[in-house]
C-alpha positions in Angstrom: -5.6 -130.4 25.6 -7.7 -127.6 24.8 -8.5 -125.9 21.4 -6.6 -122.7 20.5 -7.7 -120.3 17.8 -5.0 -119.4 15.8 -4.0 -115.6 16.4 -3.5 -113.7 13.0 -0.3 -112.4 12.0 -0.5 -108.9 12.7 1.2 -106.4 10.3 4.9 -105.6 10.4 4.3 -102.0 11.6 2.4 -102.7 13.8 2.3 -105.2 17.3 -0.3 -106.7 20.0 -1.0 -104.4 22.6 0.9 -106.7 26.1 -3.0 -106.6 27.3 -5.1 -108.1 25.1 -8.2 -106.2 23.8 -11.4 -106.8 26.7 -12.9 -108.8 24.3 -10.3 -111.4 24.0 -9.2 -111.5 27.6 -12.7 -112.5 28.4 -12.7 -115.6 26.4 -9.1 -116.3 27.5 -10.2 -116.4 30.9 -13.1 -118.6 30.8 -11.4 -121.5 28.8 -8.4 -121.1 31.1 -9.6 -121.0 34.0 -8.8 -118.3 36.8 -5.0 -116.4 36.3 -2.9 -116.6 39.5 -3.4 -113.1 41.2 -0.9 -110.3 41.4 0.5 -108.2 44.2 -1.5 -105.1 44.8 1.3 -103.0 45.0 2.4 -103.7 41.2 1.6 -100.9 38.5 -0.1 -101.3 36.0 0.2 -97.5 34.3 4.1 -98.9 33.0 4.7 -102.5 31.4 7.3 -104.7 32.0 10.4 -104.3 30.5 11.4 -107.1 28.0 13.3 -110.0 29.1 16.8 -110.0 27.2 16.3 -111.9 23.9 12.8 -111.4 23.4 11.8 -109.7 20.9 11.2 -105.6 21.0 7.9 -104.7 21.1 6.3 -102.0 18.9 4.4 -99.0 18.9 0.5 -100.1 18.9 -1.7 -97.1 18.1 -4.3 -99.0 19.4 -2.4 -99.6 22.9 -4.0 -99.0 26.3 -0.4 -97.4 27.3 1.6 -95.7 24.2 5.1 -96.3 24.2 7.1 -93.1 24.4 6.1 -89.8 26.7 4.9 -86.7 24.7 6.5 -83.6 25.8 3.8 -81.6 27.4 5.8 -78.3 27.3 5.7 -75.7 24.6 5.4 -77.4 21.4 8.5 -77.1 18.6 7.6 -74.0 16.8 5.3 -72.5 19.9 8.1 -69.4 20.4 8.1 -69.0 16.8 4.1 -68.4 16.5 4.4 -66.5 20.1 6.7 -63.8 18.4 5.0 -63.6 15.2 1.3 -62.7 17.2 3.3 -60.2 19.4 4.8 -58.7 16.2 1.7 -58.7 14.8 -0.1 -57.1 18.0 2.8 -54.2 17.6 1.8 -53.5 14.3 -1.6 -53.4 14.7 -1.1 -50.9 17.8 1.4 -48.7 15.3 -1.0 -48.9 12.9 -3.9 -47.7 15.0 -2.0 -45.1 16.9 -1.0 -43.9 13.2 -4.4 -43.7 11.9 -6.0 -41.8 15.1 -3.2 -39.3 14.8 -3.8 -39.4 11.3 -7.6 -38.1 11.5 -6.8 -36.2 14.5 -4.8 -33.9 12.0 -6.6 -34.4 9.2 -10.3 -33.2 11.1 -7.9 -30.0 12.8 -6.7 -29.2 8.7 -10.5 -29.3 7.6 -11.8 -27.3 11.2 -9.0 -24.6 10.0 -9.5 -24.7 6.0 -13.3 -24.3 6.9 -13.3 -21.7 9.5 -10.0 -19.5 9.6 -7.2 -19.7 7.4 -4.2 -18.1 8.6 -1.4 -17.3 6.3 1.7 -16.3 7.0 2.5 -12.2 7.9 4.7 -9.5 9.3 3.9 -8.3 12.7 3.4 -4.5 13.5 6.0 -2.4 12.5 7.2 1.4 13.5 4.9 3.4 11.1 7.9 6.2 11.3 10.3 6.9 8.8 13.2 8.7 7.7 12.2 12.5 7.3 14.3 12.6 3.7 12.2 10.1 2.6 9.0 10.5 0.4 6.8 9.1 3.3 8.6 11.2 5.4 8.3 14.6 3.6 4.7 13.9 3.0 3.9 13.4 6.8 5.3 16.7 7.6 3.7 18.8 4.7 0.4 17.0 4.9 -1.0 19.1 7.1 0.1 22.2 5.9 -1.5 21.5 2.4 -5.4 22.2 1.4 -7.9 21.2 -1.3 -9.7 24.4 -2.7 -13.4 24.2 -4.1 -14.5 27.1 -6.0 -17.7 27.9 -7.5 -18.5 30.4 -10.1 -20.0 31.4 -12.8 -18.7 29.6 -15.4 -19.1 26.6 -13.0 -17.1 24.4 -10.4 -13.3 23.7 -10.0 -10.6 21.9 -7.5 -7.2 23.5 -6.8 -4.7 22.9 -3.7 -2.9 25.8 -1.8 -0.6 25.7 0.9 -0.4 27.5 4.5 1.8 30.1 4.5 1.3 32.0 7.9 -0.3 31.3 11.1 -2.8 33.9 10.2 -4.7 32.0 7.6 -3.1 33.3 4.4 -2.7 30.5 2.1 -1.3 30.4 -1.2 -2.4 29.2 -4.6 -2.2 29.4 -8.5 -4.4 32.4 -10.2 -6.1 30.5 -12.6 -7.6 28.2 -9.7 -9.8 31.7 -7.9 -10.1 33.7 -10.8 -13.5 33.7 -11.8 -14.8 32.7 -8.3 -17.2 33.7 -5.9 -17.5 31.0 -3.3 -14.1 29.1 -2.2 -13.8 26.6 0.2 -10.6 25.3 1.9 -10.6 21.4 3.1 -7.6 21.1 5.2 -6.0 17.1 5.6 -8.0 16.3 8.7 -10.9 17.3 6.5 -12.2 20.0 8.1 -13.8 22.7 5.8 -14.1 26.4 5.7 -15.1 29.3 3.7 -11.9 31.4 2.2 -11.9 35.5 1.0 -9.7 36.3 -1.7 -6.9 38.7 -0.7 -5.6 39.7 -4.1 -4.0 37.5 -7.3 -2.2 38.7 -10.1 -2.2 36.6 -13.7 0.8 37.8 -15.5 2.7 35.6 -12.3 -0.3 33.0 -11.9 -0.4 33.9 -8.1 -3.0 34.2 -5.9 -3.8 34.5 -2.1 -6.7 33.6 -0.2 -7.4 33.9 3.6 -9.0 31.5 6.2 -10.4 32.9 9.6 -11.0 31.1 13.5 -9.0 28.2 12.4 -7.0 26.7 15.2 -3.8 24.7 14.8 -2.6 26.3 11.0 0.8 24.6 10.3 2.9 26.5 7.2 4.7 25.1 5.4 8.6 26.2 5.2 9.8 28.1 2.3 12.8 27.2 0.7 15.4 28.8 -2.1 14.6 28.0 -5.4 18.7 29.2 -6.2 20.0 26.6 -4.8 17.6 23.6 -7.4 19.8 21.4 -9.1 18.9 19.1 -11.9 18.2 15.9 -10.4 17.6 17.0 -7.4 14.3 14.9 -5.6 11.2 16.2 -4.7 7.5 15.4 -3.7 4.5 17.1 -5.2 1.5 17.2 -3.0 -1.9 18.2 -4.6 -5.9 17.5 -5.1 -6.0 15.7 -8.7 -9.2 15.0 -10.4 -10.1 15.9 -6.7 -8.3 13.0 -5.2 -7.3 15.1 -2.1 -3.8 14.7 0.1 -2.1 12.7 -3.1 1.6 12.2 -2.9 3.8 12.0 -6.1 7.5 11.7 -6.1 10.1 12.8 -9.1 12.9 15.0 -10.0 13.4 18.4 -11.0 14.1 17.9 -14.9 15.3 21.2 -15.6 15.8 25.0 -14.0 14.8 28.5 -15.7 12.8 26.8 -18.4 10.7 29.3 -20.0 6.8 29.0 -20.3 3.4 30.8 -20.8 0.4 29.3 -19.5 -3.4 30.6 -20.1 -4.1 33.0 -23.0 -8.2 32.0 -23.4 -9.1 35.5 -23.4 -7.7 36.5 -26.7 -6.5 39.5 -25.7 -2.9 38.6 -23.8 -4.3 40.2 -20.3 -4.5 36.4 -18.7 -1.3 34.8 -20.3 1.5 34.1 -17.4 5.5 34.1 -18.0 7.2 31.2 -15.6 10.8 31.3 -15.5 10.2 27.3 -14.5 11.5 24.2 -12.4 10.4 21.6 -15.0 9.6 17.9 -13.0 8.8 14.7 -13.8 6.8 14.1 -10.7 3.0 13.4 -11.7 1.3 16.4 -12.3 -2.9 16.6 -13.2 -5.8 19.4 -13.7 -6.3 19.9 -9.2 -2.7 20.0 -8.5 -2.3 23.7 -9.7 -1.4 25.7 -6.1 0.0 22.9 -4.3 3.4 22.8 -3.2 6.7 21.2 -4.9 9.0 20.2 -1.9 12.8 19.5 -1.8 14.5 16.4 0.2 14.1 18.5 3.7 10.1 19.4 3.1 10.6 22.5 2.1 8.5 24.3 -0.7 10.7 25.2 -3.7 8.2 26.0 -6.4 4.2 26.3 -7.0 2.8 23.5 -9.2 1.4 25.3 -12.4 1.1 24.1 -15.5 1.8 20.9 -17.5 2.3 19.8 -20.8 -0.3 17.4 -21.8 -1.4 16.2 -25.5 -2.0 18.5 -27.8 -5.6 19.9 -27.8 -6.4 18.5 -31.8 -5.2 15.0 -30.8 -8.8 13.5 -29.3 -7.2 10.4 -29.2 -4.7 11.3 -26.5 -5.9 12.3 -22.5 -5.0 15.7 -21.5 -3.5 13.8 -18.2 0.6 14.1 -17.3 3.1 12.5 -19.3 5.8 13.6 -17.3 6.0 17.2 -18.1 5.2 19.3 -14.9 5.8 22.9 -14.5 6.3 25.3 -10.9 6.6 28.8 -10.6 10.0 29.1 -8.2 9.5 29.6 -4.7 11.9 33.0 -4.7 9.1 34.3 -7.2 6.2 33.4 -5.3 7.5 34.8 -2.2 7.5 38.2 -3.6 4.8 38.4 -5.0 2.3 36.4 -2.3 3.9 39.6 0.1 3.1 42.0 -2.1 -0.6 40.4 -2.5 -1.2 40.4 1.3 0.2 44.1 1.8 -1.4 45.9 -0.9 -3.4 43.1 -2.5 -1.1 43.3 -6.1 1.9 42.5 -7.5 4.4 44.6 -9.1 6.2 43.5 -12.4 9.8 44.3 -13.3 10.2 46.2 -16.8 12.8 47.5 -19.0 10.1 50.2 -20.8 9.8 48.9 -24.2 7.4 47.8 -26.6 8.6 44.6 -28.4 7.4 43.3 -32.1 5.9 39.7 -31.3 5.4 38.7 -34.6 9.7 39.0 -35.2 10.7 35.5 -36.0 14.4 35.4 -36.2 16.7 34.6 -33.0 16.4 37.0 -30.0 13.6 39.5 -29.3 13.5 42.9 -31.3 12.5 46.0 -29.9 9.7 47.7 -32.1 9.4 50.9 -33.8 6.1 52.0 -32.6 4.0 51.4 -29.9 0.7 51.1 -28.5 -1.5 53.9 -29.5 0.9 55.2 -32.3 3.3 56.0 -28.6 7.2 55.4 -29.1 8.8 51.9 -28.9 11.0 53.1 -26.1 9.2 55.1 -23.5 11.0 58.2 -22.8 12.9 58.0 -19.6 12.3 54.7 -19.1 14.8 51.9 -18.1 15.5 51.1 -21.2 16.0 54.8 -22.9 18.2 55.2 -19.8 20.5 52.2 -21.1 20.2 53.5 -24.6 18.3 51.0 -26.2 16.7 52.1 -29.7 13.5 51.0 -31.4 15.1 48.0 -34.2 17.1 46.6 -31.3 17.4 42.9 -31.0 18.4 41.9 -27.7 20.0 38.4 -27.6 21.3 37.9 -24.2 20.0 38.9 -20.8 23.2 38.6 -18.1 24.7 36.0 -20.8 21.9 33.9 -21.1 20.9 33.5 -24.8 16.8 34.7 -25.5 15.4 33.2 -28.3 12.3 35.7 -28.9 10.0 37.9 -27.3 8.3 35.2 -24.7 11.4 34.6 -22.6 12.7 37.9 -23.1 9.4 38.8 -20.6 10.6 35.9 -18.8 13.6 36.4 -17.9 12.7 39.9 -16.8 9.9 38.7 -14.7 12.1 36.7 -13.1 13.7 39.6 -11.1 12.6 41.9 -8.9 11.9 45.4 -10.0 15.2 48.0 -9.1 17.3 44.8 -10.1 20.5 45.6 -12.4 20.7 43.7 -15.7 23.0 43.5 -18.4 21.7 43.4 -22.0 23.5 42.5 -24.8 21.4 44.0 -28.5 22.6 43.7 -32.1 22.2 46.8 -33.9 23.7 47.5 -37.5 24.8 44.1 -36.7 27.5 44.3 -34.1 26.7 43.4 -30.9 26.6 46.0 -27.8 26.4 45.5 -24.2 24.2 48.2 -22.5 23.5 48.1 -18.3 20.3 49.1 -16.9 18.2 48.6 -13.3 14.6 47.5 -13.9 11.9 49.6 -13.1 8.2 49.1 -11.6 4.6 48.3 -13.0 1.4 47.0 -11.2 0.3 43.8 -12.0 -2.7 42.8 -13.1 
C-alpha cells in the first residue's frame, strides 16, 4: 500500500477546488499511476453535480470554475448613476446656455452705455396750438412786432413798435425816438431797415416812425381798450434789455389808473398823463412801444412805463416787480392818426390854469395865470361852463379826482369837442357845471 500525505484541513469558509491545483495533480498522477480516460464529449466548463448525501461544496475563491454566474447586465445602481450624469449634462448645458446669454447681454449693455445711450422721449408733436393761448397769440403778433435801435446824441437805446398799416407806419412810445437821429427797425425774421420819424408828441408818450420798400408788413389788429376788464389775460411782446421777440403773459391789474411818466427836463414840457391799463405781465427798460394784446391778439394798450424801485434804494434793480403800465389802445389810435396826417397831436382842454402846489382832495382852479394872464381864459371851455378861479373840482363825469395830475388825466383821456360833466366846490357846496372840451396842439 502506498504512502499518502495527509491533506490539511482547510478552513471552514472555505473548500478544495473539485480539481486539484496543477501542482498536486501532477504528483497524484505519478504515484497512481495513469487515471482511466473520459469521454470526449463530457464538459469540463460545469462540475458534476453532488451525489445525494455528500456533502455541499463551497465557494473556493481560488477555483478554476466559481460557483454562481455573475449578472453581466447593468450593474445594481447603473440606472441610478446613468440619470444622475444625464442630469448633470442638463445642467451643465443650462448653465452654459445661461452664461453665453448672459455676456451676450451684458457686452450689448456696455456697446450701448459706451457708444449711444438712448433714453426714453416723446415723438414729434403738432407744433400748433390753440389761437387763445399765449403760444398762440404770440405766433400771430410776432411778426407784426419790431425791435427799434436808436442812436443819438446822448447815446444808444432799444425800444419795440408795432406795424400798424401796410404802408410802413409803425407805432411806438415817445421817449424811445425823442432825442434820435438814426433809428433802425429789426423786424422778427431779422431783417433790418432804416426808419424816418413821422411826428411824436410827449404829453401822450406817442410816436410814429415810417419804414419804406419793405415787402410782406403784417399789422397788427387794434382792439377797444372800453371793453378791458380786470382780470382779463393778455400777452406783452417787447425787446428787453434788447432780448428781441420776448413773450410775457399776465393780467390786466387795473383800468383808468392814473400816471405821469418822464419829467427829466425840469420844466414839465416832457412829463406824460396815462389814463392806464395797469398789468402784471413782465415789463423791462426795451419793452416801451411794444404791444399789450387781449385773448384774440389784438392790441389793447402801448407798453409804457413801470414802476420799479425807488431811484435812492441802490440796493434794489430798477427791473419789473409786477407793476406795468400801457397807454389804451382807443388813445393811441387817435393820436398815431393825427401824427401821420399832420405829424401832431391835439390835446383836449377845459381852459384853465390849475394851482399844483394845492394839497387838499380834488384839483383847484387858480387865481392867476401864466404871465400874470387870468386863471380862466376868457371864452374858454371852462368860462363857458362857468367855472371861477378858487374852484376845486372833485369829480369828472362822477369819478372822484384826487388833485391836479389826474384832473389832466382824465381830460386827456377824451377827445377834444367831447362833453363832460364837472362837479366843483365853491363856498363849499358842491355844483355840477356841463361843458364840451376844446382843442390845443401837442407838443
Amino acid at each position: 500500500m502506498a504512502d499518502q500525505q495527509p491533506s490539511e484541513t482547510a478552513p471552514k469558509w472555505w473548500s478544495r477546488p473539485a480539481a486539484p491545483r496543477a501542482e498536486a495533480q501532477a504528483d497524484s498522477t505519478a504515484a497512481a499511476g495513469p487515471a482511466p480516460s473520459q469521454p470526449d464529449s463530457a464538459p469540463s466548463a460545469e462540475p458534476a453535480p453532488p451525489a445525494p448525501g455528500a456533502a455541499a461544496v463551497r465557494y473556493d475563491p481560488w477555483g478554476v470554475q466559481p460557483l454562481q454566474v455573475t449578472d453581466r447586465g447593468k450593474a445594481a445602481g447603473a440606472g441610478h448613476f446613468v440619470r444622475m450624469r444625464h442630469a448633470l449634462a442638463l445642467g451643465l448645458g443650462i448653465a452654459l446656455l445661461a452664461g453665453g446669454i448672459g455676456g451676450w447681454l451684458g457686452v450689448l449693455a456696455e456697446r450701448q452705455s459706451s457708444t449711444r445711450l438712448e433714453l426714453p422721449q416723446a415723438g414729434v408733436e403738432s407744433k400748433n396750438r390753440a389761437p387763445e393761448s399765449v403760444a398762440g397769440i404770440a405766433a400771430t403778433a410776432l411778426p407784426g412786432v419790431v425791435t427799434l435801435h436808436v442812436r443819438g446824441s446822448a447815446g444808444s437805446g432799444t425800444g419795440t413798435g408795432f406795424v400798424l398799416d401796410g404802408q410802413g407806419h409803425i407805432l411806438t412810445n415817445n421817449h424811445v425816438v425823442s432825442d434820435a437821429k438814426d433809428i433802425t427797425v429789426t423786424f422778427s425774421t431779422g431783417e433790418s431797415v432804416t426808419a424816418e420819424l413821422v411826428g411824436r408828441d410827449s404829453g401822450y408818450d406817442l410816436a410814429v416812425v415810417k419804414v419804406d420798400g419793405v415787402r410782406g408788413l403784417q399789422p397788427l389788429s387794434l382792439g377797444n381798450s372800453e371793453n378791458v376788464k380786470v382780470g382779463d389775460p393778455v400777452v406783452a411782446i417787447g425787446a428787453p434789455f434788447d432780448l428781441s421777440n420776448t413773450v410775457t403773459a399776465g393780467i390786466i391789474s387795473a383800468t383808468g389808473r392814473p400816471i405821469t411818466a418822464g419829467g427829466d427836463k425840469g420844466d414839465g414840457s416832457d412829463i406824460s398823463y396815462v389814463d392806464a391799463l395797469q398789468t402784471d405781465a413782465p415789463i423791462n427798460p426795451g419793452n416801451s412801444g411794444g404791444p399789450l394784446l387781449d385773448a384774440k391778439a389784438r392790441v389793447i394798450g402801448i407798453n409804457s412805463a413801470i414802476r420799479g424801485a425807488d431811484k435812492g434804494d441802490s440796493d434794489k434793480q430798477s427791473g419789473s416787480i409786477g407793476l406795468g403800465f400801457a397807454i389804451p389802445v382807443n388813445q393811441g389810435k387817435r393820436v398815431a392818426e393825427e401824427l401821420i396826417r399832420t405829424g401832431r397831436a391835439t390835446h383836449p382842454v377845459i381852459g384853465v390854469t390849475l394851482d399844483m402846489e394845492y394839497t387838499g382832495d380834488g384839483a383847484r382852479v387858480g387865481t392867476k395865470g401864466e404871465g400874470g394872464k387870468p386863471a380862466v381864459t376868457p371864452d374858454g371851455p371852462g368860462a363857458k361852463a362857468g367855472i371861477q378861479g378858487g374852484d376845486v373840482i372833485t369829480k369828472v363825469d362822477g369819478v372822484r379826482v384826487h388833485g391836479g395830475d389826474e384832473l389832466v388825466i382824465k381830460i386827456r383821456a377824451h377827445r377834444p369837442g367831447d362833453p363832460l360833466t364837472l362837479t366843483v366846490l365853491r363856498d363849499g357846496r358842491e355844483r355840477t357845471l356841463e361843458l364840451v372840451l376844446g382843442s390845443a396842439n401837442g407838443s
